[in-house]
Each structure stands twice: as structure tokens, then as C-alpha cells.
C-alpha positions in Angstrom: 0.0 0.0 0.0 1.1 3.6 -0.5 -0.3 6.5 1.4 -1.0 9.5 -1.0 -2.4 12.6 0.6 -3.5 16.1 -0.2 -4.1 19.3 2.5 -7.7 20.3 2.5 -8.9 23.1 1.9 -6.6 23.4 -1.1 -4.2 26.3 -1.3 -2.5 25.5 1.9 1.0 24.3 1.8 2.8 21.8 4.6 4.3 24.6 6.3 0.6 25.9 6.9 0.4 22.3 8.5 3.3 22.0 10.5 1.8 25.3 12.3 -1.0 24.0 13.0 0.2 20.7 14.4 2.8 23.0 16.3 -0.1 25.1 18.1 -3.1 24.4 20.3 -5.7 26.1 18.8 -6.3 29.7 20.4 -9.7 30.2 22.6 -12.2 31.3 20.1 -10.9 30.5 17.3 -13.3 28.0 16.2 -14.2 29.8 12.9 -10.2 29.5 12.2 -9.7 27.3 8.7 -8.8 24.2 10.2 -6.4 22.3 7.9 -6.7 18.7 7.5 -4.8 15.9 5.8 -7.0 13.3 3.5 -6.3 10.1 1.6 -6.3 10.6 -2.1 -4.7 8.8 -5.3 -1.5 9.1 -7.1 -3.1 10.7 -10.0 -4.2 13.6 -8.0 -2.2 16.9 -8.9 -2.7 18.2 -5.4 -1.0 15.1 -3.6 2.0 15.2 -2.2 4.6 14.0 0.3 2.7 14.7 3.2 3.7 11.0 4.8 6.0 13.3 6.2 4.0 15.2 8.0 2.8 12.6 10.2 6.2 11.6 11.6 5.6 7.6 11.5 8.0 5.1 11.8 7.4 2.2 9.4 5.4 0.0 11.2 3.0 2.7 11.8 2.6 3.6 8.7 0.9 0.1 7.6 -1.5 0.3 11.0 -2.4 4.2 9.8 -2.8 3.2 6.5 -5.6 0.4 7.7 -7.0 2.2 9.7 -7.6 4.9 7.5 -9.1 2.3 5.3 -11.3 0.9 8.0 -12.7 4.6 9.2 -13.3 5.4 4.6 -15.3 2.1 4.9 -17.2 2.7 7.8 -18.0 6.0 6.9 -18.9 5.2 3.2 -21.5 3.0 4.9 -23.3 5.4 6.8 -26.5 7.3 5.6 -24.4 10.5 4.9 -22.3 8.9 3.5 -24.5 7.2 0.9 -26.1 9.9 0.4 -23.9 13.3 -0.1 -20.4 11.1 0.2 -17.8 11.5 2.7 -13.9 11.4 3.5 -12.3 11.2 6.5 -9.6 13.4 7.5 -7.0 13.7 10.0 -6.6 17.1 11.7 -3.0 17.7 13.0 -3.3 20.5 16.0 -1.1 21.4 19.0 0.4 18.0 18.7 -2.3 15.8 19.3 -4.7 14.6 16.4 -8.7 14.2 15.4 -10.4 13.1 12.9 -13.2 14.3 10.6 -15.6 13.8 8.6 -15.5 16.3 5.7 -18.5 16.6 3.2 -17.1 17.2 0.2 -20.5 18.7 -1.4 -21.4 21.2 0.9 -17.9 21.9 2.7 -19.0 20.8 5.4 -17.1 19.0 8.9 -17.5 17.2 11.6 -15.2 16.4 14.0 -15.6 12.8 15.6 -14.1 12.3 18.7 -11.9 14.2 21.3 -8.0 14.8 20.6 -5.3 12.1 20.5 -1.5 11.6 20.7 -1.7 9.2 17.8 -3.0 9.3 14.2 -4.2 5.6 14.4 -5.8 5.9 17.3 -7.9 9.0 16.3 -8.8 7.2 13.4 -9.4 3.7 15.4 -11.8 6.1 17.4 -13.9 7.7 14.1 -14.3 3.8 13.0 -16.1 2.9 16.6 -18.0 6.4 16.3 -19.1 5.8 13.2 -20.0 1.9 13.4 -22.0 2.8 16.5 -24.7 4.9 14.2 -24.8 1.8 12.4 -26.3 -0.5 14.5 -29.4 -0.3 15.3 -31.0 1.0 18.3 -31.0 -0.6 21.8 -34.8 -1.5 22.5 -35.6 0.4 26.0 -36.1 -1.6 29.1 -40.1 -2.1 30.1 -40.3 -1.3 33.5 -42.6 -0.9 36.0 -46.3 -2.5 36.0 -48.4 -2.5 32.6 -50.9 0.9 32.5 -53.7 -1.0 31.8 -53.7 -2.7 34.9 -53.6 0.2 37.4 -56.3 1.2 38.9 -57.5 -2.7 38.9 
């Protein structure tokens, strides 16, 4: 396998992304353009060597790389993701990492999860988040006595 990658939004460069990753984010500063990193394919002209970026050793770099794939899958399956498409991105800030969900039609995010010290493990989480809305609703507990019988 070989991890391409591209910087989303466009028109950012790595050293926009080192920043970040170097820097908590500041109170406030939600409506800040938060840079993320997404998988893409060789033939994309906005890919580049961002592998860097993530500082892995090796090994890592085959668990990110599956787990990447595992949160694209598990996303692909989910209702939103049938229906408008989404990719999952990793957001590097103040050296910890999250991961999002980025809507490609309407620009939109959503950030699953809380930070981590580890790519893989932010993405590990997004997988759990997002197989959860998959399954189906727990059936409630009946308790108490039925209401057709009170007052009996």
C-alpha cells in the first residue's frame, strides 16, 4: 500500500500544516480554517509527500494506512455517506490529532471524537463512532407494572 495525501482546503501548503500541528488552537478561534490531511490517489495533482507530516516510523505507517481504510469504509456505509459522500480526514493541531468527517459537497465538517496523541488511534476512534450509528438502536427496558392494569 502507499499513502498519498493532499491538504484540504486546497491552497494551503505543509508549512501551513506544521503550524498548526505546532499550536493548540487559540480560545475562540473556532471559525479559524482548520487544515486537514485526506487520503487521495497518485493521479491527484494536489498530492503530495505529506507521509512526512505525520512523523511515523514504518510499522505505523501500515496500522495508519488500515486504519484509514477501515474509518473510509465505515464512513462510506453510513447514511451521509451514501447519500452526499464523505472522506475522513486527519486534523493535526497542537500536537495531538482528530479526525473528521469532511463533506465534500457542501464543505461541510465534523469532528468525531476528542484529541489524540496518535493518528491511528484518532482514526481507530472515528471507526467505533461511526460503526455505533450503524447498529441499530438498543430496545428500551419495560419497567414498571403494565398501565392497563392500574387502577385494577
Amino acid at each position: 500500500m502507499s499513502l498519498w495525501l493532499r491538504i484540504h482546503p486546497l491552497g494551503y501548503t505543509a508549512g501551513d500544516v506544521r503550524n498548526q500541528w505546532a499550536r493548540a488552537p487559540a480560545a475562540g478561534a473556532a471559525s479559524r480554517r482548520r487544515l486537514s490531511l485526506i487520503r487521495t490517489v497518485p493521479e491527484d495533482p494536489s498530492a503530495g509527500p505529506f507521509v512526512g507530516l505525520l512523523d511515523l516510523a514504518s510499522t505505523e505507517l501500515a496500522a495508519l494506512e488500515i486504519a484509514w481504510a477501515e474509518a473510509q469504509l465505515a464512513a462510506d456505509a453510513t447514511m451521509l455517506g451514501l447519500a452526499l459522500g464523505l472522506r475522513v480526514g486527519l486534523v493535526p493541531e497542537g500536537r495531538c490529532w482528530s479526525a473528521e468527517l469532511l463533506i465534500i459537497r457542501t464543505g461541510g465538517r465534523l469532528r468525531l471524537g476528542r484529541r489524540n496523541s496518535s493518528a491511528v488511534v484518532a482514526l481507530l476512534a472515528a471507526r467505533r463512532s461511526l460503526i455505533r450509528t450503524l447498529e441499530p438502536p438498543a430496545t428500551p427496558a419495560i419497567t414498571g407494572a403494565d398501565p392497563r392494569s392500574a387502577g385494577a
